[in-house]
C-alpha positions in Angstrom: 28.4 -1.8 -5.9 25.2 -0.8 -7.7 21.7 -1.8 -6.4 20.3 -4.0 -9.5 16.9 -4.5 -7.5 13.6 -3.3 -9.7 10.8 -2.2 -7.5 6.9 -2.9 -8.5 4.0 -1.3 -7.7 5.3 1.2 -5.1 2.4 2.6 -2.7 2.6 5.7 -1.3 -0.1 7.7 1.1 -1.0 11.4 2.2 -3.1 13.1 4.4 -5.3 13.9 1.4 -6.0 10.3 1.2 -7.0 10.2 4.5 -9.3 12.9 4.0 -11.2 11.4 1.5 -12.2 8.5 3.9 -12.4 11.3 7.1 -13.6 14.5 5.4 -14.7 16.8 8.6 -11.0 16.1 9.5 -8.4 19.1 9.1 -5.3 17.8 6.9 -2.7 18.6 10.0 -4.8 15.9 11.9 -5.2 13.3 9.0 -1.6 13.3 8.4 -0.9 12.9 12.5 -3.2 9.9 12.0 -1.2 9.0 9.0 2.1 9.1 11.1 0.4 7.3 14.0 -0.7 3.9 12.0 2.1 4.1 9.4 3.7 0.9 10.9 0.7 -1.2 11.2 -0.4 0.2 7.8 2.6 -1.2 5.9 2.6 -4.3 7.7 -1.1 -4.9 6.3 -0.1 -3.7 3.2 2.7 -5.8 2.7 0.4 -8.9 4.0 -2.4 -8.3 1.4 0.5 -7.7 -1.3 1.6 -11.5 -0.8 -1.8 -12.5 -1.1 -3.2 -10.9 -4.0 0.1 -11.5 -6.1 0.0 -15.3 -5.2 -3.7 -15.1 -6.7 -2.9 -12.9 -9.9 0.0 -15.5 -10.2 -2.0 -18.4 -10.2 -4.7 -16.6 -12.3 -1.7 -15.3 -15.0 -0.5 -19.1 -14.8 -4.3 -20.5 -15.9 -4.8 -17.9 -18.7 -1.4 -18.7 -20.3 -2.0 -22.5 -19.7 
């Protein structure tokens, strides 16, 4: 069976990213850091994701109203 599910507003980081909030660190150790809070990171992530849709939601809902 084919997976029908559409995925929005896929995230993705890199140890460059990292860099650019930790500049004086070498890319090998910003993407060890990377790896190291990955978990935590996406849990976070996922948490604020709730939040802000339920707020663009509700914002979306008023302007159509």
């Amino acid at each position: 069976m084919k997976n029908t599910t559409t995925y929005f507003a896929e995230t993705k980081w890199t140890a460059e990213d990292v860099k650019s909030i930790r500049p004086k660190w070498s890319l090998k150790k910003c993407e060890e850091a990377l790896s190291g809070i990955e978990g935590e990171l996406t849990d976070r992530m996922t948490e604020l994701g709730f939040e802000t849709m339920d707020v663009l939601l509700d914002l979306n809902e008023k302007e159509k109203a």
